[in-house]
C-alpha positions in Angstrom: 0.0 0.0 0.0 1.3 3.5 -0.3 0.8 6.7 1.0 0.4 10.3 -1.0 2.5 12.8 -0.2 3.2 16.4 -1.0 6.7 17.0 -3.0 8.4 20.4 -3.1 6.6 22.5 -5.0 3.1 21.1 -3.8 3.4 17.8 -6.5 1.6 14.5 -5.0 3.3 11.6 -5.6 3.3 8.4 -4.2 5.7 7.1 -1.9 6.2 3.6 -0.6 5.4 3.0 3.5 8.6 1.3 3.8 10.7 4.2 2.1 10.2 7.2 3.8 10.2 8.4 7.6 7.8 10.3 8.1 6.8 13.4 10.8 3.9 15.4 12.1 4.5 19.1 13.0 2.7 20.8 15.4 1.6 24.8 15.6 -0.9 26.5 17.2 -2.8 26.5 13.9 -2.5 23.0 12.6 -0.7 20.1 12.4 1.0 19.0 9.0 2.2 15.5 8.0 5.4 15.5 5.7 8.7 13.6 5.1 10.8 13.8 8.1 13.4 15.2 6.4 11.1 18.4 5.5 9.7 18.5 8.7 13.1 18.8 10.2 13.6 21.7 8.0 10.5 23.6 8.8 11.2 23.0 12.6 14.6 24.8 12.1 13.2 27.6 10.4 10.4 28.2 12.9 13.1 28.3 15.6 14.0 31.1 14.4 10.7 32.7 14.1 8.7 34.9 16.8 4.7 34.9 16.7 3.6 38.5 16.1 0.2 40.2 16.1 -0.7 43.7 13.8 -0.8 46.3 16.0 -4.2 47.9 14.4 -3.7 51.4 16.7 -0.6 52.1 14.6 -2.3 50.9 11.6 -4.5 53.7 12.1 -1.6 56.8 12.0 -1.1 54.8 8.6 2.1 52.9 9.8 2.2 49.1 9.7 4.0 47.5 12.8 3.5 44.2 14.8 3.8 43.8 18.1 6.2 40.7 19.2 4.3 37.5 21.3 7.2 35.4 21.3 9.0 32.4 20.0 6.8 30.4 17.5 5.6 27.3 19.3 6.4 24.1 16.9 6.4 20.6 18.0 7.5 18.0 15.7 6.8 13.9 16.4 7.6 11.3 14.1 5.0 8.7 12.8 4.7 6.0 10.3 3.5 6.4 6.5 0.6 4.1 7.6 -0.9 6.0 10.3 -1.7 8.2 8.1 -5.6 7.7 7.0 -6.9 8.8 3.8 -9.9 11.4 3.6 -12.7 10.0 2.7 -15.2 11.7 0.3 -18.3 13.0 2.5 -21.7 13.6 0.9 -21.4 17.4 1.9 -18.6 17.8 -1.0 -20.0 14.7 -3.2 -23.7 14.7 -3.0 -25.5 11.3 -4.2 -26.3 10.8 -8.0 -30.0 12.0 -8.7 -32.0 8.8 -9.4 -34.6 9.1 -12.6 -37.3 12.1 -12.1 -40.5 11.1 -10.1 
């Protein structure tokens, strides 16, 4: 069996559950499932990140800052390529066939 996965460049392709670790990272928006190796990446460069938030009463005076939170909170954990499950179609984005008029 084998799993899809997102190249560079935003490309499916199909890897192998055997050839590739794989990695969920965590934010405080979502959490993203990718190649380790890309994940490891992403964690890096998030380390070096700070969350920030538009300060709007500047905004106002017609100058665009941010005020700093702090660091960006990222969590990465590995998994395997077949704990990942594939979404299903629901009937809210494929609604049943129409059956012959009444």
């Amino acid at each position: 069996m084998s799993a899809i996965v997102t190249a560079a460049g935003g490309r499916p392709r199909t890897a192998s559950k055997s050839d590739q670790a794989m990695c969920v990272v965590d934010t405080i928006y979502c959490s993203i499932a990718m190649p380790l190796a890309d994940g490891l990446a992403l964690v890096r460069i998030m380390s070096r990140a700070v969350e920030v938030e538009r300060d709007w009463s500047l905004a106002k005076k017609g100058v665009e800052a941010y005020q700093v939170r702090g660091p960006a909170n990222v969590e990465l954990r590995m998994i395997r390529p077949d704990q990942l499950i594939p979404l299903k179609p629901s009937t809210a984005t494929n609604p049943p066939a129409k059956g012959p008029a009444a």
